[in-house]
N, C-alpha and C positions, 0 to 999 in steps of 0.2 A: 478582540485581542489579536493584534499583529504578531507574526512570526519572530517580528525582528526586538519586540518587546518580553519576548520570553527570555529568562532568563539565559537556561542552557538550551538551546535547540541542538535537542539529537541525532536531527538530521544531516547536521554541517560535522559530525564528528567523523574521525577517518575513516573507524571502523566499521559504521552503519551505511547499510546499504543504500540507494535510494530507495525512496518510497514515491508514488504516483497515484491519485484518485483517478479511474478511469469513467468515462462518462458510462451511462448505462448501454448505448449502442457498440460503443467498444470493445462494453465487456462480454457482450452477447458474442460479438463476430470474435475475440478471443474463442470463447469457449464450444461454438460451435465450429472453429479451426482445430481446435484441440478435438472436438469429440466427449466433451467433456460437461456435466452440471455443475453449478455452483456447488452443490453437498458435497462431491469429491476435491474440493477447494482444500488446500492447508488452508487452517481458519488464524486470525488475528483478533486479538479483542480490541475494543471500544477501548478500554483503559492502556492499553498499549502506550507508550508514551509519543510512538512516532504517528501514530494513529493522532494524538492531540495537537499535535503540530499541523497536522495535514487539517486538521478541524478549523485552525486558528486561522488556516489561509484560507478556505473553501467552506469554512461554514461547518455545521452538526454535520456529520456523515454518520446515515442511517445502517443499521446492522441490513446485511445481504450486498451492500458494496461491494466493488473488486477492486484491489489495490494491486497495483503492477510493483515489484518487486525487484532493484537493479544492481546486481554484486558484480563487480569487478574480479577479474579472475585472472591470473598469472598464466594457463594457461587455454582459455575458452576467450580471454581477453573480456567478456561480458557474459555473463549469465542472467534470465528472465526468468522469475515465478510469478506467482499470482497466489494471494491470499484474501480468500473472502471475510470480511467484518462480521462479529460476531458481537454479542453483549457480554460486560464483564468487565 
């Protein structure tokens, strides 16, 4: 199922951040720039809806993922998190 065959994709709505699958190397040099483990991750569920759209494009995305996180911000102009895949 393509993104663009979904009904509402969440993704495209004003208010929703982006969302990003990061590959598994990326998410290592994230997290060892941060000083950081995946466990200390704010977590995301599987059932998430942005989570499913990210699936539709990229396939299953297995719980322990890191999805890069991209809000716009009035005064930061962008803001980055990161939130690991969890089940649910």
């Amino acid at each position: 199922m393509a993104a663009d065959n979904i009904s509402f994709n969440v993704l495209k709505h004003r208010l929703v951040p982006e969302h990003h699958l990061l590959s598994e190397e990326e998410a290592d040099e994230v997290l060892a720039r941060k000083g950081m483990t995946r466990d200390q991750l704010p977590k995301v569920r599987k059932s998430d809806p942005g989570i499913k759209i990210l699936e539709s494009i990229h396939g299953p995305i297995d719980e322990g993922r890191v999805i890069k996180v991209v809000r716009k911000s009035e005064t930061a102009q962008e803001f980055v998190g990161y939130r690991l895949v969890t089940r649910g």
